[in-house]
PAMAR-467310 format. One record per residue (C-alpha): x, y, z; residue in three letters; residue number from 1. Coordinates in Angstrom, 2 decimals, m for minus. Layout:
N
X; Y; Z; ALA; NUM $
...
***
This chain:
451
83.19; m52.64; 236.50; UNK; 1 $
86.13; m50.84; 237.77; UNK; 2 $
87.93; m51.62; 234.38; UNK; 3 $
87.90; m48.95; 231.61; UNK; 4 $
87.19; m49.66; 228.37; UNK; 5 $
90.37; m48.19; 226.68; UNK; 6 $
88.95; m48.34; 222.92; UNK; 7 $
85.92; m46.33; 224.75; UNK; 8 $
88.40; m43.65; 226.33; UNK; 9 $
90.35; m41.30; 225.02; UNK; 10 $
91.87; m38.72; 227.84; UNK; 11 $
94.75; m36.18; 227.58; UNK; 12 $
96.24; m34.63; 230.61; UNK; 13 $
95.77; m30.82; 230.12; UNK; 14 $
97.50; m29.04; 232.58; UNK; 15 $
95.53; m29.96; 236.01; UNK; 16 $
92.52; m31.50; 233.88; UNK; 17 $
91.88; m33.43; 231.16; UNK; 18 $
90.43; m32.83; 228.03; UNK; 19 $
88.25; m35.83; 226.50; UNK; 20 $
87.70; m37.02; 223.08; UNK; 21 $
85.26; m39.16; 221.80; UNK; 22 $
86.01; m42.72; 220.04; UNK; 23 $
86.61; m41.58; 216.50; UNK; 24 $
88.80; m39.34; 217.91; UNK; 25 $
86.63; m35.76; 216.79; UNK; 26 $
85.62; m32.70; 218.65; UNK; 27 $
82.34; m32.23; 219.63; UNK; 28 $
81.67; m29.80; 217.46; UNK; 29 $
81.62; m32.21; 214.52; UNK; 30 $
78.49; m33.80; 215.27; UNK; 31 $
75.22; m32.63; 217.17; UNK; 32 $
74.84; m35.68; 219.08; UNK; 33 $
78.01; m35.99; 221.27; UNK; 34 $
77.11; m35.81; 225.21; UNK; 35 $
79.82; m34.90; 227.49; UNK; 36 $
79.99; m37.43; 230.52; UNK; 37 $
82.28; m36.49; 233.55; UNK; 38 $
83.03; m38.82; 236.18; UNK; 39 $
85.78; m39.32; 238.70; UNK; 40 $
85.97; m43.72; 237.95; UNK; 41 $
84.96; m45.42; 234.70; UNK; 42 $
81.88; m46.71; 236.59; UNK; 43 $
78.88; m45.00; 235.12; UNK; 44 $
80.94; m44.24; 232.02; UNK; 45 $
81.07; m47.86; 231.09; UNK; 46 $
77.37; m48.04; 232.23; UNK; 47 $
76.38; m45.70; 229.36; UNK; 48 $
78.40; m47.47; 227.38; UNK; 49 $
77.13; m50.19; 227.77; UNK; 50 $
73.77; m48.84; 226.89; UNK; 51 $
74.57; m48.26; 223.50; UNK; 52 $
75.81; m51.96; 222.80; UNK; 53 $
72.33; m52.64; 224.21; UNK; 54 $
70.51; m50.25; 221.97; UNK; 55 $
72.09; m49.35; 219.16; UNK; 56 $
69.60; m47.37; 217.98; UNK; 57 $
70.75; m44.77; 220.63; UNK; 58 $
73.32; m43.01; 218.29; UNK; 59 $
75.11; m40.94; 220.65; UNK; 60 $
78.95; m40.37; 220.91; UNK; 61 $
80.16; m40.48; 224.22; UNK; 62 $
82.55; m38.65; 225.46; UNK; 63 $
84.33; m39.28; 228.83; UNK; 64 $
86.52; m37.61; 230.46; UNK; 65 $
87.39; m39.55; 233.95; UNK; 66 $
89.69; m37.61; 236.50; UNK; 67 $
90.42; m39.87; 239.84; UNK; 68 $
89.57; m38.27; 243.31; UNK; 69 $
92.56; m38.94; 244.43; UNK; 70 $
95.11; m35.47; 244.14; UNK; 71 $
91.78; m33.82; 244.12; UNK; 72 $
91.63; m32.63; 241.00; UNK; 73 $
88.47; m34.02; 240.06; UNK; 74 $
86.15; m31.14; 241.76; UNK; 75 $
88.51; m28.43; 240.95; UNK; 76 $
87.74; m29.45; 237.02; UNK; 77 $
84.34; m30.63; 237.32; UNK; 78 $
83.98; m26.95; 238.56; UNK; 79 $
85.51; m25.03; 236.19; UNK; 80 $
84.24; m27.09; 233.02; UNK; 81 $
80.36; m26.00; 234.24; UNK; 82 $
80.89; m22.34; 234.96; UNK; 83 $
82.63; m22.21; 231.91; UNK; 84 $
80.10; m24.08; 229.75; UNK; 85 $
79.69; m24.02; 225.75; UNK; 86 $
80.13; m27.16; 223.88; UNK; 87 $
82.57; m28.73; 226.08; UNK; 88 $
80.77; m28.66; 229.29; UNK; 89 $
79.79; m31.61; 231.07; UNK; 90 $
76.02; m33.01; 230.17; UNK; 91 $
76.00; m35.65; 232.62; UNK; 92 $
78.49; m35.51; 235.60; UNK; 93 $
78.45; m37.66; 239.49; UNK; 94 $
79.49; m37.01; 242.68; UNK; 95 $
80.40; m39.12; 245.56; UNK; 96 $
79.02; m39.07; 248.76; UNK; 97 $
81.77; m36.89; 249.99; UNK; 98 $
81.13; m34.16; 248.11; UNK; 99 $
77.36; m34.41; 246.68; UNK; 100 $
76.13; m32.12; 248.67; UNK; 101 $
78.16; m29.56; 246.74; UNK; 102 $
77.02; m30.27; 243.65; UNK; 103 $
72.88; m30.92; 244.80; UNK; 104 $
72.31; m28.56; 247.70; UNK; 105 $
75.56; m26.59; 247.95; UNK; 106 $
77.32; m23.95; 245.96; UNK; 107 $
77.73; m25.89; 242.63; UNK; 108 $
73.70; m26.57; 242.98; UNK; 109 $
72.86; m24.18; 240.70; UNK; 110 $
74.30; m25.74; 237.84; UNK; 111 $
72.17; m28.95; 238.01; UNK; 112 $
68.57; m29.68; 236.25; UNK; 113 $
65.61; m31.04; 237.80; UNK; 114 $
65.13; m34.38; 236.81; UNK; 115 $
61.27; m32.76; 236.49; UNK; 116 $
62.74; m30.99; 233.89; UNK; 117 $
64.19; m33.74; 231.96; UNK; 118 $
60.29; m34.86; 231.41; UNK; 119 $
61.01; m37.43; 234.17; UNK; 120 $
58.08; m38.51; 236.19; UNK; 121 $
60.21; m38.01; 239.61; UNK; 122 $
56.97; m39.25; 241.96; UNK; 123 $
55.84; m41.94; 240.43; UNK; 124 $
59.89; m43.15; 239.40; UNK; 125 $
60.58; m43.37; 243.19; UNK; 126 $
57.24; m44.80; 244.28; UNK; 127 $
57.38; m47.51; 241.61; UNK; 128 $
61.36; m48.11; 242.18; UNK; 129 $
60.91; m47.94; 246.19; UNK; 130 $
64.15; m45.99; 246.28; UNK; 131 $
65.36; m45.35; 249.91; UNK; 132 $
64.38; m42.31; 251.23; UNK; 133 $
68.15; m41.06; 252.35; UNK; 134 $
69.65; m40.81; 248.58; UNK; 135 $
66.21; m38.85; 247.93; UNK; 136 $
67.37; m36.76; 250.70; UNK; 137 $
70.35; m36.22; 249.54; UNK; 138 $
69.68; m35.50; 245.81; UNK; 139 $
67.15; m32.89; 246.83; UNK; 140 $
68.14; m29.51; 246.20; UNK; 141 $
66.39; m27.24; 249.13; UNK; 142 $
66.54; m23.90; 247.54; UNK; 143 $
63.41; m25.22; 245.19; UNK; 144 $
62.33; m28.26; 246.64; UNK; 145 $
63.32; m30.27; 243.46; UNK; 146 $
65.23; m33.43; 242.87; UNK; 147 $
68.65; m33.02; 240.81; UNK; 148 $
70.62; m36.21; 242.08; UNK; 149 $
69.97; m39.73; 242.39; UNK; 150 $
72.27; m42.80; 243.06; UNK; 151 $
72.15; m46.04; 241.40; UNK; 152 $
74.09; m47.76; 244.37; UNK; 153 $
71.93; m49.14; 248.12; UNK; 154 $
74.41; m48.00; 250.42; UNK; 155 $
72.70; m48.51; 253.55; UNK; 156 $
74.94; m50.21; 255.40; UNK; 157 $
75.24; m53.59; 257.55; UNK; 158 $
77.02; m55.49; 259.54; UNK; 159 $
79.48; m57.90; 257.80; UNK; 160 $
80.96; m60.66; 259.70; UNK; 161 $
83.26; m64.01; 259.45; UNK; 162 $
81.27; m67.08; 259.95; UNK; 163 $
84.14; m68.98; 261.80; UNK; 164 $
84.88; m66.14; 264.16; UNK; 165 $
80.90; m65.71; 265.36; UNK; 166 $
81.06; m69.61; 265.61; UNK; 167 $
83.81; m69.72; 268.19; UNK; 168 $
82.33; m66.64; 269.91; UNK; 169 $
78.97; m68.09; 270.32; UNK; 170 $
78.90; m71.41; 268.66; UNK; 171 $
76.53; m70.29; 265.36; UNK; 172 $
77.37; m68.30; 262.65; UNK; 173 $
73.48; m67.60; 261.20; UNK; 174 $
72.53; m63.91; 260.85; UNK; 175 $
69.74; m64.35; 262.99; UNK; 176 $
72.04; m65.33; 265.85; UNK; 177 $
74.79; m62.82; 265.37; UNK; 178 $
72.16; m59.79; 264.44; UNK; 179 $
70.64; m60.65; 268.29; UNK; 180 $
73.75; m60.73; 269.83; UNK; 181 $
75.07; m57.20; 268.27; UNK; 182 $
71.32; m55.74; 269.16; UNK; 183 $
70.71; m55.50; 265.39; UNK; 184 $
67.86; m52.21; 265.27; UNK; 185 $
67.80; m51.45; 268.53; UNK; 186 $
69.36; m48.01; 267.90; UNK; 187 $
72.04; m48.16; 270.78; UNK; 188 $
75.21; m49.87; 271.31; UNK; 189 $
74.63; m51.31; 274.21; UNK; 190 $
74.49; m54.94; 273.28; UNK; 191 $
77.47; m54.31; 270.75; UNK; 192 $
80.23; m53.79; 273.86; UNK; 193 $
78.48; m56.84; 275.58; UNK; 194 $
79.48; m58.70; 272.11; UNK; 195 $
83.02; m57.21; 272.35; UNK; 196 $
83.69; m58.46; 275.60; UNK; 197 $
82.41; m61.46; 274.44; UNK; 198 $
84.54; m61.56; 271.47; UNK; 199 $
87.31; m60.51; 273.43; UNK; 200 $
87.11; m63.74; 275.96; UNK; 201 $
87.16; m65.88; 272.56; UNK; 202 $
90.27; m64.31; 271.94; UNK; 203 $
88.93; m62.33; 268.94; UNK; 204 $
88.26; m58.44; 268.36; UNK; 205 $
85.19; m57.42; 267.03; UNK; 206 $
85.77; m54.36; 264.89; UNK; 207 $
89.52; m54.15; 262.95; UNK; 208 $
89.84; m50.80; 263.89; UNK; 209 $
87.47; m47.80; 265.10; UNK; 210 $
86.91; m46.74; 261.51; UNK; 211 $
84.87; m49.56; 261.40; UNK; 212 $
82.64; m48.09; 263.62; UNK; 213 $
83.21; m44.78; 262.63; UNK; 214 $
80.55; m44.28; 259.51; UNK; 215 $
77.84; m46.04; 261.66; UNK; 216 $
78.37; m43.23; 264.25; UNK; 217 $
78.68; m40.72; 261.38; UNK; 218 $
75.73; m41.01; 259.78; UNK; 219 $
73.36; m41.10; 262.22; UNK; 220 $
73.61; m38.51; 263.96; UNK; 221 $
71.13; m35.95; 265.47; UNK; 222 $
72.61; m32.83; 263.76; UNK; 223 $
75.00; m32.32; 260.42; UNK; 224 $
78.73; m30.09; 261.36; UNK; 225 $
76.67; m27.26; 260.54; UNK; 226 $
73.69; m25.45; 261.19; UNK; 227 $
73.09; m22.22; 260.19; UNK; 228 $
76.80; m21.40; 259.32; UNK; 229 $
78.28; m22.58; 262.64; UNK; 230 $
79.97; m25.07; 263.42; UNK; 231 $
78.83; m28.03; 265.45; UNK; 232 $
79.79; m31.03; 267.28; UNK; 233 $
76.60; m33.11; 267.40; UNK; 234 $
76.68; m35.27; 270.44; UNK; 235 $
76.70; m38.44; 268.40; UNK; 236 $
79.75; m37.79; 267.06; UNK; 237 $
81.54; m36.27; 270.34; UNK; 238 $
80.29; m39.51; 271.84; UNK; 239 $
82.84; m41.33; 269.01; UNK; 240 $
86.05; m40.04; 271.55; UNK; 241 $
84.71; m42.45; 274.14; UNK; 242 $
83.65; m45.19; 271.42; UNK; 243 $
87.17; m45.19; 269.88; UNK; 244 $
88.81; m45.39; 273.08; UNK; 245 $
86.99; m47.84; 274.66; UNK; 246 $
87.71; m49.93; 271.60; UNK; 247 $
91.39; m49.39; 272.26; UNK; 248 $
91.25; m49.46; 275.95; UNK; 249 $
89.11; m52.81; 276.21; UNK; 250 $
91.40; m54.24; 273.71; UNK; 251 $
88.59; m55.22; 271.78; UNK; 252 $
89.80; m54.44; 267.93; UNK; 253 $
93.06; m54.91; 266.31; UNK; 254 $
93.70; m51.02; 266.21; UNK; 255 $
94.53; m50.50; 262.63; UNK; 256 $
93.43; m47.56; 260.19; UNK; 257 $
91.01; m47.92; 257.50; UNK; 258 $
92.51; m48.63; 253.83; UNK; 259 $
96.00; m49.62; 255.36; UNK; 260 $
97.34; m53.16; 255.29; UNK; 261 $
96.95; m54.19; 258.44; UNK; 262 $
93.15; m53.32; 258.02; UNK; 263 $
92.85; m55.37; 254.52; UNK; 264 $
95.11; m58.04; 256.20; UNK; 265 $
92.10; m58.61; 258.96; UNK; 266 $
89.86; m59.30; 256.04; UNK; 267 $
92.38; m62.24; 255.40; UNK; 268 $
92.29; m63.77; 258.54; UNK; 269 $
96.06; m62.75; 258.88; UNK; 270 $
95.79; m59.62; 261.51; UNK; 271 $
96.80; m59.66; 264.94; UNK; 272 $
93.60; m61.36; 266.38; UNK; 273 $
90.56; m62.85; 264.08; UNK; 274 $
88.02; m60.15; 263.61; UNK; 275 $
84.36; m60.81; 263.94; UNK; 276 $
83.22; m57.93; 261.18; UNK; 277 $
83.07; m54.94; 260.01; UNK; 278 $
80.35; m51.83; 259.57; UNK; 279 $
79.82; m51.11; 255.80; UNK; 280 $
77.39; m51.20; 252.78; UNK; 281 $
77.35; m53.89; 249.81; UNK; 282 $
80.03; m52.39; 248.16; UNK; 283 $
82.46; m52.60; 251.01; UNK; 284 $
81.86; m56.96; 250.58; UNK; 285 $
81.90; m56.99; 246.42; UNK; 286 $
85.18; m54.65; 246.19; UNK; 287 $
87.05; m54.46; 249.37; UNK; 288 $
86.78; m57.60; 251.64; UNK; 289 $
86.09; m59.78; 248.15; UNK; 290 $
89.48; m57.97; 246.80; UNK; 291 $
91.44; m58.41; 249.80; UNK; 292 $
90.19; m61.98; 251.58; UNK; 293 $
93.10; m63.96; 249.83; UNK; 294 $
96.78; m63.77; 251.19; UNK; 295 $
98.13; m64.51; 247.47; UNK; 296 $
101.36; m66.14; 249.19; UNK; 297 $
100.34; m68.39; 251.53; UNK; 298 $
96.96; m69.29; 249.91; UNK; 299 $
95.12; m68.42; 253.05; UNK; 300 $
91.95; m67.17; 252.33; UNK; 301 $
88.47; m66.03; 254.16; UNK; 302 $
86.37; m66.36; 251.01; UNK; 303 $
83.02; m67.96; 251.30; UNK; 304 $
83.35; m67.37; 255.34; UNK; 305 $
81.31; m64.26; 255.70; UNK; 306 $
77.68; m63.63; 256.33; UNK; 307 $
75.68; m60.05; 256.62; UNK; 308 $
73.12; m58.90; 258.92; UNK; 309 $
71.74; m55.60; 260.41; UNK; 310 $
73.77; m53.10; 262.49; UNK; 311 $
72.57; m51.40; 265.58; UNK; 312 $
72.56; m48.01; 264.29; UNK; 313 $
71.11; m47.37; 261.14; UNK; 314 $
73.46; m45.66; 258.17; UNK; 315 $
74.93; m45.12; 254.93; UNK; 316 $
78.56; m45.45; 253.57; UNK; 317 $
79.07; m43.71; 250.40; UNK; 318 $
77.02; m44.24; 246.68; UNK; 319 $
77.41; m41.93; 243.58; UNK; 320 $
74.74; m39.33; 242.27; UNK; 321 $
74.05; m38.99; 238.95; UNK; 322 $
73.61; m35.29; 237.67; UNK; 323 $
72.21; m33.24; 234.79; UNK; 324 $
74.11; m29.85; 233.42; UNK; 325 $
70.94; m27.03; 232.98; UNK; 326 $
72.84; m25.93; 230.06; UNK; 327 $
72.25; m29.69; 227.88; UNK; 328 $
71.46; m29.45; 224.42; UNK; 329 $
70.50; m33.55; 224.95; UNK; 330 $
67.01; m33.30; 227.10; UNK; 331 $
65.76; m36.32; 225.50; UNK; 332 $
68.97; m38.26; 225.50; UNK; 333 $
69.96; m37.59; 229.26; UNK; 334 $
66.53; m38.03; 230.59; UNK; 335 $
67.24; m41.99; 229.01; UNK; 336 $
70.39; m42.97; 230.42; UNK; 337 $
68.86; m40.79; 233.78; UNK; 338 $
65.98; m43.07; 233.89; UNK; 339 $
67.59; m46.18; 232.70; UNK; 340 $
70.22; m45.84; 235.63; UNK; 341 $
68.55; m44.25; 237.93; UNK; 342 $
64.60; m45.67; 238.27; UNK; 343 $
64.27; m47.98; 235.75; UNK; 344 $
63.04; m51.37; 237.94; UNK; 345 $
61.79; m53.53; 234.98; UNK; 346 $
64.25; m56.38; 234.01; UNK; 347 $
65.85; m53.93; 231.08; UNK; 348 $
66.92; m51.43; 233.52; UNK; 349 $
70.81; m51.05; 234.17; UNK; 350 $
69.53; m52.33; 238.52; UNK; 351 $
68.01; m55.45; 237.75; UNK; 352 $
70.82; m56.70; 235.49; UNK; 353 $
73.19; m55.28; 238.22; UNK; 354 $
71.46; m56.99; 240.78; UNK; 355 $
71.61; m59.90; 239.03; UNK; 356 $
74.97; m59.85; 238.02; UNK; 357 $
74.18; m60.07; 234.16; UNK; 358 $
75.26; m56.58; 233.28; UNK; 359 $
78.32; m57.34; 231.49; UNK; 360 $
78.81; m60.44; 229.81; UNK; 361 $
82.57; m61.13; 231.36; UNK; 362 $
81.18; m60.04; 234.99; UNK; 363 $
78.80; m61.78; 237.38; UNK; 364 $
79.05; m59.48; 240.71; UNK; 365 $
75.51; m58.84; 241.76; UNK; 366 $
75.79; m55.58; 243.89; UNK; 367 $
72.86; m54.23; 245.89; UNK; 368 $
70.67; m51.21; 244.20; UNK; 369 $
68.72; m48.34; 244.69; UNK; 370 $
65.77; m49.63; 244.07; UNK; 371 $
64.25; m52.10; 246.46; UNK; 372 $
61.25; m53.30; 243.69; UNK; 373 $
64.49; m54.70; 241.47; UNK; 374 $
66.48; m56.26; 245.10; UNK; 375 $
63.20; m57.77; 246.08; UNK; 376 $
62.58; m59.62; 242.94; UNK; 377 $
66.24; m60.37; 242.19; UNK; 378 $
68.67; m63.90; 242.97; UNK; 379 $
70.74; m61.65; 245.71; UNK; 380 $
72.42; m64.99; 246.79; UNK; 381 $
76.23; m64.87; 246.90; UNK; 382 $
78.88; m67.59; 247.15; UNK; 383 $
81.15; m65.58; 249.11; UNK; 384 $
78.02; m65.02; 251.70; UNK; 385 $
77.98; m68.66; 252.39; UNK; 386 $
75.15; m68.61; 249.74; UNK; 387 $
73.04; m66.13; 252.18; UNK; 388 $
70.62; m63.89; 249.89; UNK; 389 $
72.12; m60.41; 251.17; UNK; 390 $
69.21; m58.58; 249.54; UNK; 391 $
67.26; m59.60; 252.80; UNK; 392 $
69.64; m57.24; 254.59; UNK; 393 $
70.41; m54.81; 252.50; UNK; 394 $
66.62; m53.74; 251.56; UNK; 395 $
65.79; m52.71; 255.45; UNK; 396 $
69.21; m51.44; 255.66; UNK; 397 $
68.69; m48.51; 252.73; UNK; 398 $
65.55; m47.68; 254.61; UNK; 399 $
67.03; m48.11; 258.16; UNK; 400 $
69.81; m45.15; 256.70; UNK; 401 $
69.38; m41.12; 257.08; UNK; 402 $
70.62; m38.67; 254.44; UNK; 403 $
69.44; m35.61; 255.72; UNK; 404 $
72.63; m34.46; 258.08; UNK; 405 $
75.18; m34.28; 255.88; UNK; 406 $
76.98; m31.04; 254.70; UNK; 407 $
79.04; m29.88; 251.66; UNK; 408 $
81.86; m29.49; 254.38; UNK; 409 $
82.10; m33.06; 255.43; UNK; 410 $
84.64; m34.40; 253.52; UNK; 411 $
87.26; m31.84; 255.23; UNK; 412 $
86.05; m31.85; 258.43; UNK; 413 $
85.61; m35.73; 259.11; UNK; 414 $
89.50; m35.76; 258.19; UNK; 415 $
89.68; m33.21; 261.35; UNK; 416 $
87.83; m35.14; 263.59; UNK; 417 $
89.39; m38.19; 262.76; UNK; 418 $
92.88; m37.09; 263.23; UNK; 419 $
92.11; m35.58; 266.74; UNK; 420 $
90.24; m38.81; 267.70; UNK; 421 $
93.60; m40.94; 266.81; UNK; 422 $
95.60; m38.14; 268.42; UNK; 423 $
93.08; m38.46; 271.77; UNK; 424 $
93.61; m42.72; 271.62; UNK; 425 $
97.11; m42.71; 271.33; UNK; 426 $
97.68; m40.47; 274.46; UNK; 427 $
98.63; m37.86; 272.62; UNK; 428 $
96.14; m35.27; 273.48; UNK; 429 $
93.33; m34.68; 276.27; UNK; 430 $
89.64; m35.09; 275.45; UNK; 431 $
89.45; m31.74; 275.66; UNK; 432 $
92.39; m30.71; 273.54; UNK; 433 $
91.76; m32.82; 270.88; UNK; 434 $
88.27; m31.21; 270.77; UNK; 435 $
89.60; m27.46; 270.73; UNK; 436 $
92.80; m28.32; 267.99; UNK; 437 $
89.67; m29.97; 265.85; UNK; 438 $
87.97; m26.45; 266.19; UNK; 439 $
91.18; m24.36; 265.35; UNK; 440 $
91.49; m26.25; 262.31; UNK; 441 $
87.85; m26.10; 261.01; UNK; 442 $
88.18; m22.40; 261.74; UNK; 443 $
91.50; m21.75; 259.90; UNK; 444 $
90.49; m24.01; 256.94; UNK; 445 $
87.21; m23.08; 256.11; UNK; 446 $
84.46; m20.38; 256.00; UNK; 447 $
82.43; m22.05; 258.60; UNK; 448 $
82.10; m19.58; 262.32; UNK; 449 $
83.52; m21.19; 265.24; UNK; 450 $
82.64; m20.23; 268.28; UNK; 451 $
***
């Protein structure tokens, strides 16, 4: 899914952005029924796409223009292409979880339509879908009460562990038995550092790094950075100083960094100890540990060795929203790929074919969803689960998450906080210094008071 479709793309770097044509090659202006689709990965691009090979009675040209998040140039265009509208302003557009809250609650809110206003039955959509009640959150836009975003995507998250590693840690390797010993819903860590020692005496860590840990903590707690303009430090997320460095004091993970190679190399079975698991959503198993469990070289490889079951602390790791421009000239043609994506739970719907991995002929990744109706009546059995169904998990786990503490600010200031916490491990820096340089910085790089 991650693949674009080049025959389907056309894109041409135009200074910082890039300007989009659709497949023939025209402007938009040549035909009435072009709808401008903005996205930062070819994801729901392709989706749409693949909409109108299944109904090719929908007679739209798409056109796409796809800027990666990653020199940040994706918001900076997204932004300018909607306050500068006319014919070549986004219809549809998505946001990430690290910036949504721009685009449905924040500054950039205003440029979004209702779903209501699309002619979309919103109520009865997420009754009949069961969509978890943190992307709801999320999507909401507070200044009217209505909903403008939705995800496609479960992203609660679990707890996703190697089957050999909880074996010689406790001599079974079923969810059942792991989820007990890791106090699975009980809401504290408590029985998670009796599991790291545990772990620990095996020989093994339980956590790669404390990024593992880190989104758990995150998203759960009490209070968002900011309330009423000023900045915060909900106590949740103070309390990650002591969780990161009794990780590193204990000895009890492999101290690496998130998205490095020494992180992806404990998802081989290659890192300095065997790791037990790590914190993370459905996602994080189909296209990071599934990506990175094979050492190409030596033929070592952790696939098939994994299993999935609930964390202590319920939460959320990423998922993209799907948004409508106010300004559309395509009501009737948005509110269709909306739906179709979005709250569609019959066995047509863009989730159940997900699901099921039957999406795309050449792919069979099933992938969990936003809607629990389609994950409950859907094969969510996967080979590289040991064959365990990890709908069972991820269901509870999308209503076990909370949405409704997150900020437009986040993205910047969890790369604070994250520094000084690494700074604080290391030795580098006191508890209390790392907590007053994270305040300097949030004060000299944003808007936000600091007191």
């Amino acid at each position: 899914m991650k693949k674009v479709i080049a025959s389907a793309l056309c894109l041409t770097m135009v200074g910082a952005a890039f300007a989009a044509c659709s497949k023939d090659g025209g402007a938009k202006g040549e035909s009435d029924k072009i709808l401008n689709v903005w996205s930062f990965t070819d994801e729901v691009p392709n989706m749409i796409l693949r909409y109108k090979e299944l109904h090719p009675d929908f007679d739209y040209e798409i056109n796409i223009t796809n800027i990666p998040t990653t020199d940040q140039a994706y918001q900076p265009a997204l932004d300018e292409a909607l306050a500068a509208g006319g014919k070549d302003a986004p219809d549809i557009y998505c946001a990430e979880a690290a910036f949504i809250m721009k685009y449905s609650q924040g500054g950039a809110a205003g440029y979004a339509l209702p779903y209501a206003d699309l002619g979309i039955d919103v109520d009865k959509g997420i009754a009949d879908a069961k969509i978890a009640q943190y992307t709801i959150d999320i999507g909401t836009r507070p200044s009217d009460g209505k909903l403008v975003a939705l995800g496609y995507q479960a992203t609660g998250g679990a707890f996703i562990y190697r089957r050999t590693v909880a074996k010689t840690v406790w001599g079974a390797d079923d969810p059942a038995t792991v989820a007990e010993k890791i106090g699975a819903d009980t809401g504290s860590w408590d029985k998670f550092w009796q599991a790291a020692e545990e772990c620990k005496s095996a020989g093994c860590a339980i956590v790669s790094g404390d990024g593992d840990v880190w989104h758990a903590v995150e998203n759960s707690s009490s209070t968002g950075w900011v309330v009423d303009g000023k900045l915060t430090i909900p106590k949740e997320r103070e309390e990650f100083l002591d969780i990161s460095m009794k990780l590193k004091e204990n000895n009890y993970h492999n101290d690496t960094q998130d998205w490095q190679e020494a992180w992806f190399a404990d998802m081989k079975g290659l890192g300095q100890k065997d790791v037990l698991g790590f914190f993370g959503p459905a996602w994080l198993i189909n296209y990071t540990i599934a990506d990175n469990c094979t050492d190409e070289d030596s033929g070592v490889t952790t696939y098939g060795d994994w299993g999935v079951c609930n964390s202590p602390i319920g939460f959320f790791w990423g998922g993209t929203w799907v948004l409508v421009n106010k300004d559309t000239e395509h009501k009737e043609a948005c509110k269709t790929l909306i739906e179709w994506i979005t709250l569609d739970s019959s066995e047509t719907g863009l989730q159940y074919m997900w699901a099921n991995g039957t999406l795309y002929p050449d792919k069979n990744t099933k992938d969990a969803v936003a809607s629990a109706t389609v994950m409950a009546k859907s094969d969510g059995t996967v080979e590289f689960l040991g064959g365990q169904n990890m709908f069972d998990t991820f269901i509870p786990a999308g209503d076990y998450a909370k949405g409704d503490k997150l900020t437009e600010y986040d993205e910047k200031i969890n790369g604070f906080w994250r520094d000084q916490v690494r700074a604080y491990t290391a030795g580098e820096k006191t508890r209390e210094q790392a907590i007053e340089d994270f305040k300097v910085q949030v004060k000299e790089n944003t808007t936000i008071t600091v007191e």
